[in-house]
Predicted model as a PDB file, atoms N, CA, C, CB and O in Angstrom, pLDDT in the B-factor column:
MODEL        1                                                                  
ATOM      1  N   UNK A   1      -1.317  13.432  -8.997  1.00 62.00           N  
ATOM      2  CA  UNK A   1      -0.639  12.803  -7.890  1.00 62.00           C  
ATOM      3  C   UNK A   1       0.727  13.460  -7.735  1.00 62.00           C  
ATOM      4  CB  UNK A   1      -0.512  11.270  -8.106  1.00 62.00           C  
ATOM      5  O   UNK A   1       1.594  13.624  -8.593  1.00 62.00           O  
ATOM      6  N   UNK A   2       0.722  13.926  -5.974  1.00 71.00           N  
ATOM      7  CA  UNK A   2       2.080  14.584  -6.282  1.00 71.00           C  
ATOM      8  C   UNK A   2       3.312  13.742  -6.155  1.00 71.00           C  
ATOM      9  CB  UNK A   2       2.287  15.735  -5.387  1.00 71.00           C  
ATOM     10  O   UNK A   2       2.858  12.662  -5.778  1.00 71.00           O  
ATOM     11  N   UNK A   3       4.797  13.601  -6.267  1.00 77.00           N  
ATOM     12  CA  UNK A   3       5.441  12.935  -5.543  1.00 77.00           C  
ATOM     13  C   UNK A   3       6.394  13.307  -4.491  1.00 77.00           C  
ATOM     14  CB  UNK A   3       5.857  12.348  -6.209  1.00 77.00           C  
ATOM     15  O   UNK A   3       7.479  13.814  -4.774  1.00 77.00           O  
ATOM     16  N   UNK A   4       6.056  13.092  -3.396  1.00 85.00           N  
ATOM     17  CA  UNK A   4       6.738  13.272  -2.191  1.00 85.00           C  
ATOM     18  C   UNK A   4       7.843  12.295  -1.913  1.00 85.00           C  
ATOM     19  CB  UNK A   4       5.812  13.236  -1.153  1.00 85.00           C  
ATOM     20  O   UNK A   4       7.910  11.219  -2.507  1.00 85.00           O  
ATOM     21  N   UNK A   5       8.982  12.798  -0.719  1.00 88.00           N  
ATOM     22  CA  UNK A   5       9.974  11.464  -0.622  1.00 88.00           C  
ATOM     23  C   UNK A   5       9.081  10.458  -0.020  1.00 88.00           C  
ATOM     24  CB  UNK A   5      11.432  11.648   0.385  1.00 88.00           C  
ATOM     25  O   UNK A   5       9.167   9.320  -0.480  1.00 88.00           O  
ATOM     26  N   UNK A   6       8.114  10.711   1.067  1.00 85.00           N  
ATOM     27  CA  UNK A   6       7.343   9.394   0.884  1.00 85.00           C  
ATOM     28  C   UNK A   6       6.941   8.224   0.027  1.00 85.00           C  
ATOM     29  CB  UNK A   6       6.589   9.620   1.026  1.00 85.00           C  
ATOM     30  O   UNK A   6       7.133   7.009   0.060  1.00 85.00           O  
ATOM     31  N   UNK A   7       6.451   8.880  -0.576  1.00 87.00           N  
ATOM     32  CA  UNK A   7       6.159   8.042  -1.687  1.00 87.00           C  
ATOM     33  C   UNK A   7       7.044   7.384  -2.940  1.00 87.00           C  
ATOM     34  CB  UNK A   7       5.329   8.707  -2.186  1.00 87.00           C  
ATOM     35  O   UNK A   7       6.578   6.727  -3.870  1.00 87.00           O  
ATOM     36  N   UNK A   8       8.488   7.744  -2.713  1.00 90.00           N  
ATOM     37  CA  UNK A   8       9.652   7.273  -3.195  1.00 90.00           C  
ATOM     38  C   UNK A   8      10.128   6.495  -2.773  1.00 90.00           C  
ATOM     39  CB  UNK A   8      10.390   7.847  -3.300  1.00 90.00           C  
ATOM     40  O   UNK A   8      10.656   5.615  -3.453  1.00 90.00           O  
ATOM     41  N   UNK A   9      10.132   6.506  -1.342  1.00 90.00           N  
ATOM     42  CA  UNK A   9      10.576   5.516   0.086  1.00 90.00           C  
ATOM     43  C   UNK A   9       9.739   4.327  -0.126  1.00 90.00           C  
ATOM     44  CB  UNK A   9      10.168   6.238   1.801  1.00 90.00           C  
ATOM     45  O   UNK A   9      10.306   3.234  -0.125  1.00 90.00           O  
ATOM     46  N   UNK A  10       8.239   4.398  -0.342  1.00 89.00           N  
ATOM     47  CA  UNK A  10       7.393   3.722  -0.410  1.00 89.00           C  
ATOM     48  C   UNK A  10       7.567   2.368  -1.554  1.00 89.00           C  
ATOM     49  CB  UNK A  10       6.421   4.640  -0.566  1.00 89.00           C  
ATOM     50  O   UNK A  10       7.344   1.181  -1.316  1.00 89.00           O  
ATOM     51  N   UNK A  11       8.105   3.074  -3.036  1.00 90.00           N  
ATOM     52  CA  UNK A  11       8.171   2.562  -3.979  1.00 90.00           C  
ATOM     53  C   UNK A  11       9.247   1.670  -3.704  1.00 90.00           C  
ATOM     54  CB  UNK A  11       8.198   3.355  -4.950  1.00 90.00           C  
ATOM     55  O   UNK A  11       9.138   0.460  -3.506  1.00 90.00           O  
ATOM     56  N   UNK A  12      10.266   2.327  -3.705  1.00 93.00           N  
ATOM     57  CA  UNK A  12      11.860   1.652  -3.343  1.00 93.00           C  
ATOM     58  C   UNK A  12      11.458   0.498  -2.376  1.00 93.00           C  
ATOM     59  CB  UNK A  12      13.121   2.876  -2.430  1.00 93.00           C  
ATOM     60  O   UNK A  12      11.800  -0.566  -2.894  1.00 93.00           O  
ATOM     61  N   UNK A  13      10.878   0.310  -1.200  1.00 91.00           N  
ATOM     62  CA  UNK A  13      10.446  -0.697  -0.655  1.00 91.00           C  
ATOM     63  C   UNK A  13       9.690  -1.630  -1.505  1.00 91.00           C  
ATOM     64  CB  UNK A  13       9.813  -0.311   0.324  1.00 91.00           C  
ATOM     65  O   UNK A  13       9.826  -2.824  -1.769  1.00 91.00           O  
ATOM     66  N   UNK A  14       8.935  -0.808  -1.819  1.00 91.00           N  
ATOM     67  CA  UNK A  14       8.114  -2.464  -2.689  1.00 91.00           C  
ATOM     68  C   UNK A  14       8.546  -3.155  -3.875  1.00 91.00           C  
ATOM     69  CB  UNK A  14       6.621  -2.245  -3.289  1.00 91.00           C  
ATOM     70  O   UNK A  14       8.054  -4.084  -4.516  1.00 91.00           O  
ATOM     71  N   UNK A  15       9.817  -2.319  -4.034  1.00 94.00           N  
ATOM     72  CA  UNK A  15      10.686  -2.729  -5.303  1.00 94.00           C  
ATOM     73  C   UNK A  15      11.742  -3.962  -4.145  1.00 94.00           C  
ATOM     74  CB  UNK A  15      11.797  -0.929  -6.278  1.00 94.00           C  
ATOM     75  O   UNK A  15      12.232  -5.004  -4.581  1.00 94.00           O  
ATOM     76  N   UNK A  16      11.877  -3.494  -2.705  1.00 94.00           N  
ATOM     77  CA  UNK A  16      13.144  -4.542  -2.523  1.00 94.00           C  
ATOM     78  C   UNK A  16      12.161  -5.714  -1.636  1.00 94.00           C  
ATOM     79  CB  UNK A  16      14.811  -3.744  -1.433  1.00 94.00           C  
ATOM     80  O   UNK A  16      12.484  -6.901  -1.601  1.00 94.00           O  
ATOM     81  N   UNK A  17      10.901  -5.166  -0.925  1.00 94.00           N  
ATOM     82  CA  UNK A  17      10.258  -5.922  -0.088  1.00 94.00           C  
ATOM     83  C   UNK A  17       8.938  -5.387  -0.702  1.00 94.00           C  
ATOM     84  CB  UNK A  17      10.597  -5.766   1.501  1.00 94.00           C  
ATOM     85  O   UNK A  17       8.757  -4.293  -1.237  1.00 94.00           O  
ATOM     86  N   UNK A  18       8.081  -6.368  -0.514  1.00 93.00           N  
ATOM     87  CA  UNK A  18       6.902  -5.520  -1.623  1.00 93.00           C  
ATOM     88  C   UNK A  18       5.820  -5.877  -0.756  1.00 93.00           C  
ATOM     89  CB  UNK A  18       6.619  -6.140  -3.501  1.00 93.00           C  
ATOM     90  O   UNK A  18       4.812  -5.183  -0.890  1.00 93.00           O  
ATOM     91  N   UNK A  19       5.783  -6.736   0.050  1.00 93.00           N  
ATOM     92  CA  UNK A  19       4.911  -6.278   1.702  1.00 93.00           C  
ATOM     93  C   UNK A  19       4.796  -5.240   2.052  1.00 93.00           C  
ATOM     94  CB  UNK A  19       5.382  -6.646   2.947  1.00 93.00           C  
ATOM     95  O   UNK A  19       3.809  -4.538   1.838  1.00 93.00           O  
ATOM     96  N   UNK A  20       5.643  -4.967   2.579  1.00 92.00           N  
ATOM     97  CA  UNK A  20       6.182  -3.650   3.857  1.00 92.00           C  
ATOM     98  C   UNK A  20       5.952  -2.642   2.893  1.00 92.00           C  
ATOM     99  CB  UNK A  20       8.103  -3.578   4.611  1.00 92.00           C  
ATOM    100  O   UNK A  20       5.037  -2.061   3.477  1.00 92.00           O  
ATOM    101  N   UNK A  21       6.087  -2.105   2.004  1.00 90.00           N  
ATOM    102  CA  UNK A  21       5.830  -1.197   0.808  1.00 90.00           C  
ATOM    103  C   UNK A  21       4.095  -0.390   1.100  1.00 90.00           C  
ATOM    104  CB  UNK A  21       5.905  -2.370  -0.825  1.00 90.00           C  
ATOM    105  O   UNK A  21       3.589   0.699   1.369  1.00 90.00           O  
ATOM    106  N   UNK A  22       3.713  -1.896   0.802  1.00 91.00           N  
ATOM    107  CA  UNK A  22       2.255  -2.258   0.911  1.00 91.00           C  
ATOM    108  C   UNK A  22       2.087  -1.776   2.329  1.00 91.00           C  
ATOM    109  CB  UNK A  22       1.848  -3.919   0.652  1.00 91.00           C  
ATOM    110  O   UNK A  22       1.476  -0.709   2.393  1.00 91.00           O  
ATOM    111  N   UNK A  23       2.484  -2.302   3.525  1.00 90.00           N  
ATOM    112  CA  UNK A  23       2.159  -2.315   4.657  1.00 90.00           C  
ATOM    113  C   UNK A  23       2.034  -0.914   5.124  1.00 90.00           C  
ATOM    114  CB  UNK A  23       2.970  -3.085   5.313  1.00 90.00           C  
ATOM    115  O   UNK A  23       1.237  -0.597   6.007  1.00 90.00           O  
ATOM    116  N   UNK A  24       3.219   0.342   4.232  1.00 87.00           N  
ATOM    117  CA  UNK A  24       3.394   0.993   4.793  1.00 87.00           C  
ATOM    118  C   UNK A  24       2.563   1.831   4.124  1.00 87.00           C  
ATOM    119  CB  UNK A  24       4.469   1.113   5.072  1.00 87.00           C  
ATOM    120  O   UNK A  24       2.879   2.998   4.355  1.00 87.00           O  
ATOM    121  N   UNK A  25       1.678   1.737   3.428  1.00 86.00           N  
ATOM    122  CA  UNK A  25       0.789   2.424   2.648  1.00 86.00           C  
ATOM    123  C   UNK A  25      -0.409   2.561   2.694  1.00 86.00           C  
ATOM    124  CB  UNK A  25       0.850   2.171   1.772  1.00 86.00           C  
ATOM    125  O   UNK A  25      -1.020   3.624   2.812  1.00 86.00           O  
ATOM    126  N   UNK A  26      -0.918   1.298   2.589  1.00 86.00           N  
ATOM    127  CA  UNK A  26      -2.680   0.780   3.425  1.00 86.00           C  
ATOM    128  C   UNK A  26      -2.350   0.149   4.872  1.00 86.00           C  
ATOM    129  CB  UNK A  26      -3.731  -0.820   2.370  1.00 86.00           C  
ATOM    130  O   UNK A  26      -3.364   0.223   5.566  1.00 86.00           O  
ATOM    131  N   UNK A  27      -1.459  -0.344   5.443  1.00 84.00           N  
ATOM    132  CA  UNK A  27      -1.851  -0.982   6.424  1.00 84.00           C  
ATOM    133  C   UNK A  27      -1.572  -2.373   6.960  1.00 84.00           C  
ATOM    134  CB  UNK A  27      -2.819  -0.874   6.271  1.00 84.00           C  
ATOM    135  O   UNK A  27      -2.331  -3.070   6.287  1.00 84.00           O  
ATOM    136  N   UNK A  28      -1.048  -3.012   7.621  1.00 88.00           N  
ATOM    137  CA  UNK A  28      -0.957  -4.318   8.056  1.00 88.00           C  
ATOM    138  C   UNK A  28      -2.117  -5.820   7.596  1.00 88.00           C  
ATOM    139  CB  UNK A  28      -1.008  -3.980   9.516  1.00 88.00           C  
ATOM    140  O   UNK A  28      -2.040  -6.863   6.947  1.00 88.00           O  
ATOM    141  N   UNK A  29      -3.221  -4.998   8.497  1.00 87.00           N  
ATOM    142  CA  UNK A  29      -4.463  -5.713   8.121  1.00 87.00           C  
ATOM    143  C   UNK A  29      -5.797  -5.451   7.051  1.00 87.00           C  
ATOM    144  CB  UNK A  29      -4.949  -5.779   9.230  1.00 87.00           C  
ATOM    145  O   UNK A  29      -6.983  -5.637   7.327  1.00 87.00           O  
ATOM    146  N   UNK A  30      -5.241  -4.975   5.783  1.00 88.00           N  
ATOM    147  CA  UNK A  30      -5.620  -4.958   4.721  1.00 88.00           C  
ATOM    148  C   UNK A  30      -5.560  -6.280   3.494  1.00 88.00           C  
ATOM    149  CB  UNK A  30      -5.039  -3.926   4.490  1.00 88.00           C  
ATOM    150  O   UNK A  30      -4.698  -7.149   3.371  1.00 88.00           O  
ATOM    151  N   UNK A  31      -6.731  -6.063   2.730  1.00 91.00           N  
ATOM    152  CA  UNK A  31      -6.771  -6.614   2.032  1.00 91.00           C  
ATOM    153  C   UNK A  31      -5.704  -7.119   0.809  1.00 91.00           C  
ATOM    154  CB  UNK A  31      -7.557  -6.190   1.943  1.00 91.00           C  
ATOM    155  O   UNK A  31      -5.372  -8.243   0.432  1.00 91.00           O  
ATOM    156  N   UNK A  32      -5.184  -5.237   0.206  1.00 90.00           N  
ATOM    157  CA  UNK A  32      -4.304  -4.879  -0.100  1.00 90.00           C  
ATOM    158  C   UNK A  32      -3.088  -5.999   0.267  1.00 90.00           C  
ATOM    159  CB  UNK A  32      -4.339  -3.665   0.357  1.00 90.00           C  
ATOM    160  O   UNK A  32      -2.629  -6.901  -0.434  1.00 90.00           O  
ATOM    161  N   UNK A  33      -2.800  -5.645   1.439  1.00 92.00           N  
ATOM    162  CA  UNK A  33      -1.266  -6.197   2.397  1.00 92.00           C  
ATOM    163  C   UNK A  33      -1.548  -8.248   1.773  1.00 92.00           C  
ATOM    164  CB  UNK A  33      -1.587  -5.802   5.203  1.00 92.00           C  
ATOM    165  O   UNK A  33      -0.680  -9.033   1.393  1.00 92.00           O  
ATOM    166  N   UNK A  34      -2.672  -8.419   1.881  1.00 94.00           N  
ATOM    167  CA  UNK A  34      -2.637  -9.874   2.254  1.00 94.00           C  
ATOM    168  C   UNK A  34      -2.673 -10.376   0.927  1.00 94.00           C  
ATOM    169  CB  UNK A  34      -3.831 -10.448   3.225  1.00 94.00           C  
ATOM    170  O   UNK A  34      -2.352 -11.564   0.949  1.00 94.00           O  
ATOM    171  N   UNK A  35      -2.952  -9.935  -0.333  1.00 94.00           N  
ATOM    172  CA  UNK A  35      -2.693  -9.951  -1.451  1.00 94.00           C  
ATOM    173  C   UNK A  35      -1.259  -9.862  -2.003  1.00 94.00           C  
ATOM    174  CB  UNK A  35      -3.384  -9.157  -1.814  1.00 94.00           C  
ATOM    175  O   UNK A  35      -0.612 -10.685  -2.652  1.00 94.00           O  
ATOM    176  N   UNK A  36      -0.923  -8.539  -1.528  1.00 94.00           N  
ATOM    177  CA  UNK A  36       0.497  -9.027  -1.922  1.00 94.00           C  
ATOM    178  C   UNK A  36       1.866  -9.948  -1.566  1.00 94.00           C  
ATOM    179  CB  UNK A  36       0.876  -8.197  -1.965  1.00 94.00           C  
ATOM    180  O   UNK A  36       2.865 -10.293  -2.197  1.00 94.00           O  
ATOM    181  N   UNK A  37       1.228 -10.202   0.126  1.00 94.00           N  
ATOM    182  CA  UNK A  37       2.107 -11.092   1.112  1.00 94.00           C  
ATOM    183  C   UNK A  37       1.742 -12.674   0.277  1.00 94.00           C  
ATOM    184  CB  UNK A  37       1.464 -10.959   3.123  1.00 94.00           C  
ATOM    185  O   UNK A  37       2.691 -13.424   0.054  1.00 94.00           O  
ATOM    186  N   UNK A  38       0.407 -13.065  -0.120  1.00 95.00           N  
ATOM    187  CA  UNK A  38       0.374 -14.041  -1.114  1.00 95.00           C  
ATOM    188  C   UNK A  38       1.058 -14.110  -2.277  1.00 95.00           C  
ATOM    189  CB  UNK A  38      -0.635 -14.139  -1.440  1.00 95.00           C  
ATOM    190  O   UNK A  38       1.459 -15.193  -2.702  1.00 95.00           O  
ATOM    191  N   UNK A  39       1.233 -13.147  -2.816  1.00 95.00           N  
ATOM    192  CA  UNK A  39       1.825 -12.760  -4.306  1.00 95.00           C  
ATOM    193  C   UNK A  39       3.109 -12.990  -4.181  1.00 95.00           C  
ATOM    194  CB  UNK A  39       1.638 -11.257  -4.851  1.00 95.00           C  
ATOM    195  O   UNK A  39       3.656 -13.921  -4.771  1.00 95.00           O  
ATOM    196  N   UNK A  40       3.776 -12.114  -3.348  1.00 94.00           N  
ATOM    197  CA  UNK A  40       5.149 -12.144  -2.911  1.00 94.00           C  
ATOM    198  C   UNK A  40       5.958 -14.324  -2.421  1.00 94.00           C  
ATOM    199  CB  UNK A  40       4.944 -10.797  -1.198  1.00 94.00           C  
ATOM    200  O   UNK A  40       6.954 -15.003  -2.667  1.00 94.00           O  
ATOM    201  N   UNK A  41       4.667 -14.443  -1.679  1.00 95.00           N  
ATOM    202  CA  UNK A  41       5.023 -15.686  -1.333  1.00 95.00           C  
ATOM    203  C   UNK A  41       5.347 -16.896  -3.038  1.00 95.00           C  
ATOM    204  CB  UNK A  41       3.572 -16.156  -0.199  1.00 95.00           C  
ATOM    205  O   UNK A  41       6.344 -17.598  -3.206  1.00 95.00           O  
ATOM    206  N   UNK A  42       4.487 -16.795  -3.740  1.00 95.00           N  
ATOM    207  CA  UNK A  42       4.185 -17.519  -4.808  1.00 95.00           C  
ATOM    208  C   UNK A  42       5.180 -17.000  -5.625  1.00 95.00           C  
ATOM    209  CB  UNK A  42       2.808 -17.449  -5.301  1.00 95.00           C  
ATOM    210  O   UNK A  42       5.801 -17.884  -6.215  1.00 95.00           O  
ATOM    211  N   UNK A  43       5.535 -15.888  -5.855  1.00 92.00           N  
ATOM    212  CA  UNK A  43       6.753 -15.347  -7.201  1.00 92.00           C  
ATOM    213  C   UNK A  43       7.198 -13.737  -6.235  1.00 92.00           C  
ATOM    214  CB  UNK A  43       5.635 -14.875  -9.491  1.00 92.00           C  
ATOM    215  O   UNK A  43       6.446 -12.997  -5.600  1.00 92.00           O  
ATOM    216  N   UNK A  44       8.556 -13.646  -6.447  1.00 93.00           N  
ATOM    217  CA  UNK A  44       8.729 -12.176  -6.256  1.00 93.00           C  
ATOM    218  C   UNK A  44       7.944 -11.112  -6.943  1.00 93.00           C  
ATOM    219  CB  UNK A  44       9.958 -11.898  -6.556  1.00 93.00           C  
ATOM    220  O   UNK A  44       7.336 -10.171  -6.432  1.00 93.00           O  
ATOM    221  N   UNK A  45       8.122 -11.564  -8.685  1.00 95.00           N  
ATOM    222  CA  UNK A  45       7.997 -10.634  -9.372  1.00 95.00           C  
ATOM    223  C   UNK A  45       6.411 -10.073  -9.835  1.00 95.00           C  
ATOM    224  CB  UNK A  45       8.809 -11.011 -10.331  1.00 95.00           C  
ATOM    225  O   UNK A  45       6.118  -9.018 -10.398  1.00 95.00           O  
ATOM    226  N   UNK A  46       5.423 -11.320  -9.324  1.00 95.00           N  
ATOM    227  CA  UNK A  46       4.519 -10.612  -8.856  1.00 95.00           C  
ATOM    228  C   UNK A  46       3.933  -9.912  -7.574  1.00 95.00           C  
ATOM    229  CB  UNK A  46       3.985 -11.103  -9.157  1.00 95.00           C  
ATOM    230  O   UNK A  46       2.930  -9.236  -7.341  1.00 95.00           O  
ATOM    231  N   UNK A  47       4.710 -10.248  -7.049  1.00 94.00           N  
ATOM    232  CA  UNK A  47       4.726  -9.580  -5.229  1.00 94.00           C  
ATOM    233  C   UNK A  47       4.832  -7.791  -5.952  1.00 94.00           C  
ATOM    234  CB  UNK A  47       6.857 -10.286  -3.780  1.00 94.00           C  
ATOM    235  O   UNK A  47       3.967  -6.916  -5.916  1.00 94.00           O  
ATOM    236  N   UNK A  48       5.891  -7.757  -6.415  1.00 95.00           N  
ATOM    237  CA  UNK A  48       6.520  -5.849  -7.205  1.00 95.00           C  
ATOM    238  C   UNK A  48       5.385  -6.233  -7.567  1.00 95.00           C  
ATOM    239  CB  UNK A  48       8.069  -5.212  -8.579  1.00 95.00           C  
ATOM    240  O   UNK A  48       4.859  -6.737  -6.574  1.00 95.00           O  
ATOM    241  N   UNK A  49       4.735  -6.279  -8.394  1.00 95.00           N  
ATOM    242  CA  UNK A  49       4.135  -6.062  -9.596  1.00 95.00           C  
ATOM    243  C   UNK A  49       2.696  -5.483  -8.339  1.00 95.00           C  
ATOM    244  CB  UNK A  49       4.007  -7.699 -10.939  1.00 95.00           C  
ATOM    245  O   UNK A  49       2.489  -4.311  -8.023  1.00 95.00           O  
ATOM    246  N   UNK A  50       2.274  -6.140  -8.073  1.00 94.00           N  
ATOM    247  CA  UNK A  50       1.194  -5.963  -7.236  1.00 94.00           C  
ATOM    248  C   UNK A  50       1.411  -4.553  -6.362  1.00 94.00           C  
ATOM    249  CB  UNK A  50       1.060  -7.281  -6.324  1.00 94.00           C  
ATOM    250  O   UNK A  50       0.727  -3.547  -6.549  1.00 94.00           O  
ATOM    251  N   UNK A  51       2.301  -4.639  -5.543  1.00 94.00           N  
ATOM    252  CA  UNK A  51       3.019  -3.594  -4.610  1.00 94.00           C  
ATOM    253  C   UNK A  51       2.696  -2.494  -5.434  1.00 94.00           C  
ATOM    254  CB  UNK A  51       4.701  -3.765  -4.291  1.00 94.00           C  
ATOM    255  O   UNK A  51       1.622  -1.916  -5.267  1.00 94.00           O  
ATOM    256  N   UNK A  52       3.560  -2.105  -6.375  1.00 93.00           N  
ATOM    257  CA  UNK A  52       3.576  -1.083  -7.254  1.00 93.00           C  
ATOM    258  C   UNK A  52       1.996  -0.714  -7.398  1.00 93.00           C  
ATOM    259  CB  UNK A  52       4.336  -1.513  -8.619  1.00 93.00           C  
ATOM    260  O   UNK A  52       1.672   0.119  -6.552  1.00 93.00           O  
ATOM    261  N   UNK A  53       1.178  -1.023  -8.049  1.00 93.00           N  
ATOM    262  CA  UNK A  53      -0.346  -1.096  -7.875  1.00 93.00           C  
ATOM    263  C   UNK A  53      -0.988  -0.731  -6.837  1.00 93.00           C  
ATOM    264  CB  UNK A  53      -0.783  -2.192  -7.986  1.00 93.00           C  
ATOM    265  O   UNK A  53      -1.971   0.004  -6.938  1.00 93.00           O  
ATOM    266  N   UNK A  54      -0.528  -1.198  -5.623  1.00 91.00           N  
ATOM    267  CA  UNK A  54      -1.434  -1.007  -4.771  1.00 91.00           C  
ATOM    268  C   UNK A  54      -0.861   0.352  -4.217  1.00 91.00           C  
ATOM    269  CB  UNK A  54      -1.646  -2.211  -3.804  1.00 91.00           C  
ATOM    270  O   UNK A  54      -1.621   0.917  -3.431  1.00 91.00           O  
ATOM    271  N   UNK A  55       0.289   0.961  -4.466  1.00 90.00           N  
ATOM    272  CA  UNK A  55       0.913   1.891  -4.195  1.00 90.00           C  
ATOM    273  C   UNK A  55       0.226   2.803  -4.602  1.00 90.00           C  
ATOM    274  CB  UNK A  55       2.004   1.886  -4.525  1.00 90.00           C  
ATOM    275  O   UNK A  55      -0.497   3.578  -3.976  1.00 90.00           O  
ATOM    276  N   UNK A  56       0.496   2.706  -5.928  1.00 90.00           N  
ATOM    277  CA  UNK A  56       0.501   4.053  -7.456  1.00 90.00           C  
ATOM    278  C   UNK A  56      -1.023   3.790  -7.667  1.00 90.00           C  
ATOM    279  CB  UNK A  56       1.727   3.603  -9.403  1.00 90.00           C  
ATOM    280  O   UNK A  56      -1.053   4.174  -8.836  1.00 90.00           O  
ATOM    281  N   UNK A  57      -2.230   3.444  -7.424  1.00 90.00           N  
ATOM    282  CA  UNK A  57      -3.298   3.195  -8.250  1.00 90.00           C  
ATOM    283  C   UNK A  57      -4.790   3.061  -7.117  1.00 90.00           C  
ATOM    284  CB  UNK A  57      -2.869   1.702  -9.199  1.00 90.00           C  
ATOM    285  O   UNK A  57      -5.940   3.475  -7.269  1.00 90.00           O  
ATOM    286  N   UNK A  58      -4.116   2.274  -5.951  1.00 83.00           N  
ATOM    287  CA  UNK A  58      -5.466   2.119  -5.429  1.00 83.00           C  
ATOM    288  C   UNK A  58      -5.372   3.626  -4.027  1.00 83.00           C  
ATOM    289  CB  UNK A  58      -5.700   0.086  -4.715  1.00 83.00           C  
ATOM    290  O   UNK A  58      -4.558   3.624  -3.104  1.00 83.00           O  
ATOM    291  N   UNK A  59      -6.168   4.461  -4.214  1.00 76.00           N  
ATOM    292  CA  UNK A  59      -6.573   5.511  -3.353  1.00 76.00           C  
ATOM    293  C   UNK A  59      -6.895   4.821  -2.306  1.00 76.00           C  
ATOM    294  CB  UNK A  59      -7.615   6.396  -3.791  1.00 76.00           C  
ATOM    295  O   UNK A  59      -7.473   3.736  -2.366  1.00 76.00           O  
ATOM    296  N   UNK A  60      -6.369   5.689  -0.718  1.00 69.00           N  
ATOM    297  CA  UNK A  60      -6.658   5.117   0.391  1.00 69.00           C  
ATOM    298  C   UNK A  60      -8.312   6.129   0.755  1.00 69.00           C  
ATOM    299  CB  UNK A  60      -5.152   5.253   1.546  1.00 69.00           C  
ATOM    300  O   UNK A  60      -8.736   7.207   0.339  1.00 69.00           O  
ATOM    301  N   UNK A  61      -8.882   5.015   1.793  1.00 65.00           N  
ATOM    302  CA  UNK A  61      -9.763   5.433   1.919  1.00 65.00           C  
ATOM    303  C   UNK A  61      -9.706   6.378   3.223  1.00 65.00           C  
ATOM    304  CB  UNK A  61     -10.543   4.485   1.784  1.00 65.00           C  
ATOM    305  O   UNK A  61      -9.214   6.041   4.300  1.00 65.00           O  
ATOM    306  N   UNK A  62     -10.366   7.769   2.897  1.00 62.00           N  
ATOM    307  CA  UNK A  62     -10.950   8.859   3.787  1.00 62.00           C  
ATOM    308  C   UNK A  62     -11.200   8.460   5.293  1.00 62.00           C  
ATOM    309  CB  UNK A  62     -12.309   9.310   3.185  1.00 62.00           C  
ATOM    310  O   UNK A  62     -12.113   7.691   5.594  1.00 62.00           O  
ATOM    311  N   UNK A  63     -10.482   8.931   6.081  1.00 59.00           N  
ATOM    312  CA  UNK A  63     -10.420   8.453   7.328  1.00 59.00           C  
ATOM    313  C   UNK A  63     -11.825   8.897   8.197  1.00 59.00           C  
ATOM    314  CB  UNK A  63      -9.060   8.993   7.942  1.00 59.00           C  
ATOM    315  O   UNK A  63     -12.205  10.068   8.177  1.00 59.00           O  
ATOM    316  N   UNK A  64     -12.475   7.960   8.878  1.00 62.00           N  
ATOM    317  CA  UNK A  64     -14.058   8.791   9.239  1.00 62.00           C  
ATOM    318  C   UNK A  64     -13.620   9.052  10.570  1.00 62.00           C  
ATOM    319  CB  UNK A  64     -15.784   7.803   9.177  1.00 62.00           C  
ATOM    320  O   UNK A  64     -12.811   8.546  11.347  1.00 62.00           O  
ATOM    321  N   UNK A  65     -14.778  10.437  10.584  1.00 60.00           N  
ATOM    322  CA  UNK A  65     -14.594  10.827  11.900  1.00 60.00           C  
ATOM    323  C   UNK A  65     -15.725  10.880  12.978  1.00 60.00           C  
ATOM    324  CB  UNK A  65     -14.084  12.002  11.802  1.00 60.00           C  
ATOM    325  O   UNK A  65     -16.786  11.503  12.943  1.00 60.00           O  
ATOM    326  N   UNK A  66     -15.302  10.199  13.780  1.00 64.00           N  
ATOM    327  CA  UNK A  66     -16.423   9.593  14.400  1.00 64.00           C  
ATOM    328  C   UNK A  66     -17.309  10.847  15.140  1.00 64.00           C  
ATOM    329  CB  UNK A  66     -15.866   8.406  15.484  1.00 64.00           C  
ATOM    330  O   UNK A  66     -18.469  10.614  15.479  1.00 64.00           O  
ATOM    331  N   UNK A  67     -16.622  12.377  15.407  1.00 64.00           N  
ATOM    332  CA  UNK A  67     -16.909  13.492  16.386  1.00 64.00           C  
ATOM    333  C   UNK A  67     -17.639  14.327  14.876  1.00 64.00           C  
ATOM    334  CB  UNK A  67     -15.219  14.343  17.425  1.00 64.00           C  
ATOM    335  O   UNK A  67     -17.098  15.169  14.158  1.00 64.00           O  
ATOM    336  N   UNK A  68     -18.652  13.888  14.792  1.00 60.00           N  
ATOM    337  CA  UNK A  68     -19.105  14.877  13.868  1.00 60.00           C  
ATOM    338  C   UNK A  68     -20.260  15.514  14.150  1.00 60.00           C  
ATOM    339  CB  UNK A  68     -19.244  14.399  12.694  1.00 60.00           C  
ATOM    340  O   UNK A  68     -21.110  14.915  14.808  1.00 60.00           O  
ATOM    341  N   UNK A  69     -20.445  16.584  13.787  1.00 64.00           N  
ATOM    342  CA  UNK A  69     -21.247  17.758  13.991  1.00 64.00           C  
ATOM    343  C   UNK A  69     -22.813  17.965  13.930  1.00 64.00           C  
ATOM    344  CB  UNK A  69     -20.789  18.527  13.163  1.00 64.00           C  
ATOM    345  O   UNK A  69     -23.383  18.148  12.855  1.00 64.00           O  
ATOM    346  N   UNK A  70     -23.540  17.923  15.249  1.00 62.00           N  
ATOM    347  CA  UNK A  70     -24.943  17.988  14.824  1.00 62.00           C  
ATOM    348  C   UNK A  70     -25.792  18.570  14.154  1.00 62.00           C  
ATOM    349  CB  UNK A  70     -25.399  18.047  15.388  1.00 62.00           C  
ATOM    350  O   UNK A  70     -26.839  18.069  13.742  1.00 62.00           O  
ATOM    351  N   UNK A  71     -25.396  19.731  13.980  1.00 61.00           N  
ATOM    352  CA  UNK A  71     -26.127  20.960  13.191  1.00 61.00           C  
ATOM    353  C   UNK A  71     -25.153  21.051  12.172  1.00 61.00           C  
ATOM    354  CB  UNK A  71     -26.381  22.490  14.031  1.00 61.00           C  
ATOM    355  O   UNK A  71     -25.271  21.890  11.279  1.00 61.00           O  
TER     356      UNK A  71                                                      
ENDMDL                                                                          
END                                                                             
């Protein structure tokens, strides 16, 4: 895994807001996102804790492409 300032930006967010971290990584309407917006709600420090995880650990999935090739 390389590290880019993205992905520094990314961290630092989910260290001060650990939604938006999330959000900005998988997505708004993810599973991911709604997990940690629960987490976050119930304790901060598992809101980070989660964030961080879903950051550093869970691979986004391969974007499909719908124009694909007949032959």
């Amino acid at each position: 895994m390389e590290i880019t300032c993205a992905l520094v930006c990314e961290i630092l967010l989910a260290i001060l807001l650990p939604p938006l971290g999330v959000c900005l990584r998988n997505g708004c309407c993810t599973v991911e996102f709604l997990i940690c917006l629960v987490l976050t709600i119930l304790g901060y420090v598992p809101g980070i804790i989660y964030a961080l995880y879903a950051i550093l650990c869970v691979e986004r999935e391969p974007r499909v492409d719908h124009y694909d090739t007949l032959a």
